[in-house]
MARMARVO-997896 format. One record per residue (C-alpha): residue number from 1; residue in three letters; x, y, z. Coordinates in pm, whole numbers. Layout:
num, residuo, c1, c2, c3
NUM, ALA, X, Y, Z
...
***
This chain:
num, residuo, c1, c2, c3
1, UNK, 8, 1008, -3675
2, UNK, -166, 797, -3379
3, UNK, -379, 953, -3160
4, UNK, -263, 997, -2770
5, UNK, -377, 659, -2593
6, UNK, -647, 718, -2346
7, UNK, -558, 579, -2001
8, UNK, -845, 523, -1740
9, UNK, -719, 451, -1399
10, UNK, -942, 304, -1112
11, UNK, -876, 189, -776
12, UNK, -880, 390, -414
13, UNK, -1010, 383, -38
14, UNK, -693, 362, 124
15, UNK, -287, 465, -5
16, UNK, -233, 75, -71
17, UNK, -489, 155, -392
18, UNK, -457, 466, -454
19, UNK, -98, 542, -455
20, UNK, 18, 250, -686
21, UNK, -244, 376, -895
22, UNK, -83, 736, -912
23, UNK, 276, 577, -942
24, UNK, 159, 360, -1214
25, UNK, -13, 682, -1402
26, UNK, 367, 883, -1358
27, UNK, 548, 586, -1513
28, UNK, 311, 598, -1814
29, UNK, 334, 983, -1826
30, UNK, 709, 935, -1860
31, UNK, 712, 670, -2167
32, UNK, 425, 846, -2345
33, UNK, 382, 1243, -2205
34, UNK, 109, 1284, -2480
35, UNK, -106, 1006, -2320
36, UNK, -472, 1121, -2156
37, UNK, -605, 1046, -1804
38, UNK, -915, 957, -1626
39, UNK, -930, 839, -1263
40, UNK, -1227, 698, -1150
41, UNK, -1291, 649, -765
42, UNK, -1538, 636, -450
43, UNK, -1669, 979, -342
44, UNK, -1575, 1046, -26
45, UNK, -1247, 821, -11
46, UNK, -893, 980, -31
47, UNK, -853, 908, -402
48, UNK, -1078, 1182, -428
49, UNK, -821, 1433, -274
50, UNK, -505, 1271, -400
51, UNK, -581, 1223, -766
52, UNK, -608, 1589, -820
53, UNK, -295, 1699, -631
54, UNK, -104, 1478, -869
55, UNK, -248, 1656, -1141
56, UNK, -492, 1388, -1292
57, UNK, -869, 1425, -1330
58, UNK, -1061, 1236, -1156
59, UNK, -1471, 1094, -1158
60, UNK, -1646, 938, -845
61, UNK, -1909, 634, -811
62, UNK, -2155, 680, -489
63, UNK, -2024, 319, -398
64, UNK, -1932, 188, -86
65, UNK, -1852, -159, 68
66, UNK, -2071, -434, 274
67, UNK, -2085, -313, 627
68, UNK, -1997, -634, 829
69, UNK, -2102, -654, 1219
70, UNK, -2491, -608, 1325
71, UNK, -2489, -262, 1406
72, UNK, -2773, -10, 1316
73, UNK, -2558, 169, 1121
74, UNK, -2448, -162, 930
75, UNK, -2786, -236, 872
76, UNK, -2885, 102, 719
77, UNK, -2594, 93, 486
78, UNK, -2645, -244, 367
79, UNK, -3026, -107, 263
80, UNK, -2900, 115, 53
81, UNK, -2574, -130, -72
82, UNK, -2762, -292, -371
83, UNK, -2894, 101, -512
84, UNK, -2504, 230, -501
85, UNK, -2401, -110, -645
86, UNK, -2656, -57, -937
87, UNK, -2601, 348, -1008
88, UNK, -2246, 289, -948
89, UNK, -2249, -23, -1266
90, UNK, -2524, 235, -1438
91, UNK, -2204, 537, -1383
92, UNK, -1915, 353, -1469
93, UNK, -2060, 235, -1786
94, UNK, -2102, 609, -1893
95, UNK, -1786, 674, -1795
96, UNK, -1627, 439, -1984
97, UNK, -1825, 497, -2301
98, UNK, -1750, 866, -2299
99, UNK, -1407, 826, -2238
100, UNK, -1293, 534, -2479
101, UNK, -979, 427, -2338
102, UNK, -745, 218, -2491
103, UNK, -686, -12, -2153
104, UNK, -816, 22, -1800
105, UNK, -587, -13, -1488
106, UNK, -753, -121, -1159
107, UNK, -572, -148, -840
108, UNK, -854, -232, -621
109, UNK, -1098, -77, -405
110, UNK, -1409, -6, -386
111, UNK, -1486, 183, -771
112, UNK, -1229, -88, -924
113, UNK, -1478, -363, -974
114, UNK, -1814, -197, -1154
115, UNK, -1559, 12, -1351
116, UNK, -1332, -325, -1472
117, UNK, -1672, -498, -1599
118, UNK, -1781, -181, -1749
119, UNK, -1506, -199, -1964
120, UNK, -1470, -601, -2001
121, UNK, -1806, -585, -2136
122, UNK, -1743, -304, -2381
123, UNK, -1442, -502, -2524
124, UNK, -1180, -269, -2418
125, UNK, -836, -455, -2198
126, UNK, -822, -419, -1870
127, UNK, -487, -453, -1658
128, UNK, -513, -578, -1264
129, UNK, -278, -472, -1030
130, UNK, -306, -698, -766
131, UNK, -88, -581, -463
132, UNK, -159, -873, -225
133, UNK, -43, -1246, -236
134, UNK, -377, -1324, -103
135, UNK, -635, -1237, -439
136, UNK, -934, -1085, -347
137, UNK, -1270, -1173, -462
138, UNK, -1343, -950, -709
139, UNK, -994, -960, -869
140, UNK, -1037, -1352, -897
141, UNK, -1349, -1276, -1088
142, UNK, -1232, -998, -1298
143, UNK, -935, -1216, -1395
144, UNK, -1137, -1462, -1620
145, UNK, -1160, -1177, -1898
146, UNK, -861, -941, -1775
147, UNK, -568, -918, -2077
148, UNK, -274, -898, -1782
149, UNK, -262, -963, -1425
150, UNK, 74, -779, -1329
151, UNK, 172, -936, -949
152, UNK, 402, -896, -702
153, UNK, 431, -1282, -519
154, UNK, 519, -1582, -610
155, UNK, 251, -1852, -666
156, UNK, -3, -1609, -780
157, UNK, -114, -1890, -1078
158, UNK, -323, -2023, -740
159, UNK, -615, -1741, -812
160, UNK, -531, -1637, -1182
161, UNK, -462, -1765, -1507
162, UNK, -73, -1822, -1568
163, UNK, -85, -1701, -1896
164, UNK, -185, -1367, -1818
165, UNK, 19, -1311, -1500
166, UNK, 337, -1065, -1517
167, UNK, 557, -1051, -1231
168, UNK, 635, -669, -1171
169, UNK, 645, -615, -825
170, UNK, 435, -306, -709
171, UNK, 493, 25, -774
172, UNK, 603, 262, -485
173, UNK, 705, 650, -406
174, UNK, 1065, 688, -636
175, UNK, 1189, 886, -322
176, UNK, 1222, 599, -124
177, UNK, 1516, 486, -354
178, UNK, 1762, 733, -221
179, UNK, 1696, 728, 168
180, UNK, 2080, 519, 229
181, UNK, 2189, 863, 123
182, UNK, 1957, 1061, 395
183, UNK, 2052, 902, 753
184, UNK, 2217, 1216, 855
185, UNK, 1892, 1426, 715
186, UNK, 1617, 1229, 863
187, UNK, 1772, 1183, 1233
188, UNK, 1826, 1577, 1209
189, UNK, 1423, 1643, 1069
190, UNK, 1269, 1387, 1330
191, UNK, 1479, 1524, 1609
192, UNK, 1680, 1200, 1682
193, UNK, 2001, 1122, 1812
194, UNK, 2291, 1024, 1587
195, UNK, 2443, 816, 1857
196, UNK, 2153, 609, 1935
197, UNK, 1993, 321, 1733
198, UNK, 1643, 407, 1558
199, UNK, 1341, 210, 1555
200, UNK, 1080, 366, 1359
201, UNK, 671, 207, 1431
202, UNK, 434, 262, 1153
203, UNK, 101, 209, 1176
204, UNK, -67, 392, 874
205, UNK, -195, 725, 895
206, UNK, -467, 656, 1092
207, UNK, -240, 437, 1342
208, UNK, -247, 63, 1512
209, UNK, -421, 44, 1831
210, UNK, -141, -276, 1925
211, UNK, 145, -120, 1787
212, UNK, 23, 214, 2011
213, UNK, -62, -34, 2311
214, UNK, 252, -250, 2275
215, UNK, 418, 146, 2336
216, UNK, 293, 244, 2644
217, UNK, 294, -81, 2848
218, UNK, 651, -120, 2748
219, UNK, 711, 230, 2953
220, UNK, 1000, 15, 3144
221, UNK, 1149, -179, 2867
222, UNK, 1207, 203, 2702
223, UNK, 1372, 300, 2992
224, UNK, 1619, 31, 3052
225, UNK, 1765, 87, 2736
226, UNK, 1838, 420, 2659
227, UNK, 2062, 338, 2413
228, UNK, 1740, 327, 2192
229, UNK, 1585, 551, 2062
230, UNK, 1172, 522, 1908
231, UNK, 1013, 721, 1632
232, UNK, 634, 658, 1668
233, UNK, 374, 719, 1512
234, UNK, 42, 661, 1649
235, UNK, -142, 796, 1393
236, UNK, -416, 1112, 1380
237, UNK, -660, 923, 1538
238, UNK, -499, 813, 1831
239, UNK, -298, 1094, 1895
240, UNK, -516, 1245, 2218
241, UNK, -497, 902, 2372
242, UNK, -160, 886, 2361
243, UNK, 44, 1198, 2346
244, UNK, 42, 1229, 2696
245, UNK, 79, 900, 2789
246, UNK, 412, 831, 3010
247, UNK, 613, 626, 2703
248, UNK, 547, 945, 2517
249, UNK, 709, 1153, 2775
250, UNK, 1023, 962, 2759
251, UNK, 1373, 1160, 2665
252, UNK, 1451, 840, 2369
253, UNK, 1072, 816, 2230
254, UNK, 945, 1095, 1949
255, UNK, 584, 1085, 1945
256, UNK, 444, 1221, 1593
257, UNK, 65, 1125, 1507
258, UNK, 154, 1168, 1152
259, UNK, 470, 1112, 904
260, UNK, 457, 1355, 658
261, UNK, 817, 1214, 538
262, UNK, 863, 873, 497
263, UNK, 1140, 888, 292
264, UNK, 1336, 1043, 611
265, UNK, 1148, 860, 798
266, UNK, 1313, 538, 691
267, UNK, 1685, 661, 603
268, UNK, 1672, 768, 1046
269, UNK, 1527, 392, 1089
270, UNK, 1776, 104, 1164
271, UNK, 1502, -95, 1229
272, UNK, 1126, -107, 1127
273, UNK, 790, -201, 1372
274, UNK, 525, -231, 1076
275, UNK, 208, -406, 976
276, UNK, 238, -595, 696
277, UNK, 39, -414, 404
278, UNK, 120, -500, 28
279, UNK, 228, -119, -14
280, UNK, 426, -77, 317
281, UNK, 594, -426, 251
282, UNK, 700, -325, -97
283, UNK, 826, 28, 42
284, UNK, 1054, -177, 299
285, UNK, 1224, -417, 38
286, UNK, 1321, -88, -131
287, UNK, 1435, 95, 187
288, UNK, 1648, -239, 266
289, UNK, 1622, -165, 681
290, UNK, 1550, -508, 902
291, UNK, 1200, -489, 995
292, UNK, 942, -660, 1252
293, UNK, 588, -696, 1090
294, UNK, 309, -762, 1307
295, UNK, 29, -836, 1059
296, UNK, -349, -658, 1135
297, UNK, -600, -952, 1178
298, UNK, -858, -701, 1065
299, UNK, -870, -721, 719
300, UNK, -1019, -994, 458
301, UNK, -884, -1298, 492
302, UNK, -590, -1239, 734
303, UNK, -409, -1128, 373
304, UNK, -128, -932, 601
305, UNK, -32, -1217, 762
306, UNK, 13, -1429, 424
307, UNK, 185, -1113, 279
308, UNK, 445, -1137, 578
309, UNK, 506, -1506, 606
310, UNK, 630, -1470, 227
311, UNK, 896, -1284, 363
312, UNK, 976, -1455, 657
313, UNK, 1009, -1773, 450
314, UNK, 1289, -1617, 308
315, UNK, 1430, -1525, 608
316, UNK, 1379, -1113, 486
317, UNK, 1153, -1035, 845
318, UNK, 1068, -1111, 1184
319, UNK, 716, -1206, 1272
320, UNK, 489, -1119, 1557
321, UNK, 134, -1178, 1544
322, UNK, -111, -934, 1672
323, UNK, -244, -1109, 1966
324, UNK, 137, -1168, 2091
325, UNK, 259, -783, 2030
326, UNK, 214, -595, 2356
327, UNK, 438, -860, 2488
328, UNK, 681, -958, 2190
329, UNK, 701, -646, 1992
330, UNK, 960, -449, 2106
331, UNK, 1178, -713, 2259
332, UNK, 1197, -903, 1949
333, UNK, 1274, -556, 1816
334, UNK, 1558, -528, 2043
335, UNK, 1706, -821, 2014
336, UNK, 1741, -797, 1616
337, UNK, 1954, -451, 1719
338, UNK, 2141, -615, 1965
339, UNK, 2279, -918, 1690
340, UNK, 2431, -672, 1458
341, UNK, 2512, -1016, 1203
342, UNK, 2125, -1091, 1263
343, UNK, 2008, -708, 1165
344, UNK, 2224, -724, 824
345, UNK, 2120, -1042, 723
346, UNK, 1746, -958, 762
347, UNK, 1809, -611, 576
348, UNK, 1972, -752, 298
349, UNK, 1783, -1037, 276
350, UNK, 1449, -809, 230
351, UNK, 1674, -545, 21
352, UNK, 1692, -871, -244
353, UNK, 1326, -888, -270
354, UNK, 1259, -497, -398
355, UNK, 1131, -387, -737
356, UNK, 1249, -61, -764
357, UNK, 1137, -41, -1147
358, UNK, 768, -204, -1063
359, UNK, 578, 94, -1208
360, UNK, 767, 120, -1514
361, UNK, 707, -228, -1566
362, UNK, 374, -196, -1546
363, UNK, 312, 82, -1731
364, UNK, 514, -123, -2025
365, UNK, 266, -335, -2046
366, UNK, -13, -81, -1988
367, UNK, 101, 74, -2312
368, UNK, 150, -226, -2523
369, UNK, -242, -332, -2460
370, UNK, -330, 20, -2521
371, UNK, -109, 65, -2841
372, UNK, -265, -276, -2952
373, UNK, -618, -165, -2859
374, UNK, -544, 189, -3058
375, UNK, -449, -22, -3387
376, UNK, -721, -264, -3372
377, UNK, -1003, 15, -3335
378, UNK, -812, 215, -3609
***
């Protein structure tokens, strides 16, 4: 009898990482419950919290990324960025040996790319879970000796290999497949109106300054249209500046700095104000709801707005850029509510584009490389 494959999961610094990771670590749990875990992550990033309350163990690299900007601070962090780098490669290497897993996962982030090599170079398969259509750096470099790149865009053979790609879509919460069933549920648990229309803003848990801006200077526009009601969410760290501002005071606007269910979230929603992350973007083609993305320009390479134009081409979301939203977001919001043909069109059309079976995918061919691994080393 086989001894239980030996996952090793890395990946973290925000929930686009670290909760595919988790999902993809559940799927594999379910086709093989005798299979062992390791997580490796950053110290002081959330994986380091979440890993553990999903059950999973979990080892840290002192790693952290280039500081951009000219800042003191940036330049004291970059002195040290070449020592993590080195311990971090030094750490993961260890890891790895002491481990022995039969494949390693990485879904990005900071710990990802010294533990991927670590591995590469000690012959063992690695599996990238690239969320994004826009490849990052150290993906497109990890790819040349990566066994499977699982993906979830078109026209990914642009940064990787097209042998070893494998369309899966990416993995999200399973919850979020039964929120058409919890309309009645979520209005009630968000305090919301049953005879009003719902648009929901997300802006990640720490919140979008421009979705939060495009709120209060629309104070008027709320108030014309009672008829609508607004689920916001400014996020933690805006949630002084803004609690008491006069949008929030409004009788149709709920003002909650954190969503601690998005599932309900999303069944009250019968619209959805989002950025355009690879995570939140897979979690709305499941949900099936119209939504307006208004992509962050802060992030590498202006991914976001590449992620939402792939759905817009397809005519599965509206579009507002970031500089544009204080004055476009919530009428173009609006005015997808008030063209009820225009609302169903865009909700099915993104409802065609979900994966609700990505992690299972993905942990299919997880196993198979590990199984294959396990046999070869036998």
């Amino acid at each position: 009898m086989s001894q239980p494959l030996r996952i090793l999961v890395t990946g973290g610094g925000t929930g686009g990482h670290v909760f595919p990771a988790i999902a993809i670590a559940d799927a594999i749990k379910r086709q093989q419950p005798n299979a062992e875990f390791l997580f490796v992550g950053a110290h002081g990033k959330m994986e380091m919290e979440r890993v553990p309350k999903a059950g999973y163990p979990i080892e840290g690299l002192n790693i952290a990324g280039f500081q951009r900007g000219f800042s003191l601070e940036s330049l004291r962090r970059n002195l040290s960025f070449p020592f993590k780098l080195i311990s971090s490669a030094v750490r993961a290497r260890l890891l790895v040996s002491q481990f022995a897993p039969h494949v390693v996962i990485g879904t990005g982030g900071y710990a990802s790319g010294p533990v991927m090599r670590a591995a590469q170079q000690a012959g063992i398969p690695t599996l990238i879970q690239e969320q994004n259509s826009y490849a990052g750096v150290t993906n497109r470099l990890l790819a040349k000796k990566a066994a499977r790149i699982c993906v979830a865009y078109d026209g990914m053979e642009q940064y990787f290999p097209a042998e070893k790609i494998v369309f899966t879509g990416n993995p999200v919460r399973q919850d979020l497949l039964e929120v058409q069933q919890k309309q009645a549920e979520g209005l009630a648990y968000y305090g919301l109106s049953p005879q009003k229309k719902t648009i929901a803003i997300i802006g990640g848990s720490l919140g979008a300054r421009t979705l939060n801006r495009a709120m209060t200077e629309n104070t008027a526009l709320l108030q014309e249209h009672p008829e609508i009601q607004v689920l916001w969410q400014c996020g933690r760290f805006y949630e002084a500046e803004y609690q008491s501002s006069a949008a929030a005071q409004l009788p149709n606007v709920v003002l909650r700095p954190f969503i601690d269910r998005m599932d309900l979230l999303y069944a009250a929603a019968d619209l959805v104000i989002s950025r355009a992350g690879a995570l939140s973007i897979s979690e709305l083609c499941l949900v099936g709801k119209p939504v307006v993305l208004v992509p962050s320009p802060n992030v590498a390479e202006d991914h976001q707005t590449k992620n939402a134009m792939a759905l817009v081409d397809k005519g599965a979301a509206r579009l507002v850029r970031d500089a544009e939203a204080i004055q476009q977001m919530l009428p173009e919001a609006l005015k997808v509510l008030q063209n009820n043909t225009l609302a169903f069109n865009l909700g099915e059309g993104i409802h065609q584009l979900g994966r609700p079976k990505a992690a299972d995918a993905i942990a299919m061919v997880a196993i198979e490389l590990a199984e294959k691994h396990q046999t070869e080393r036998a």
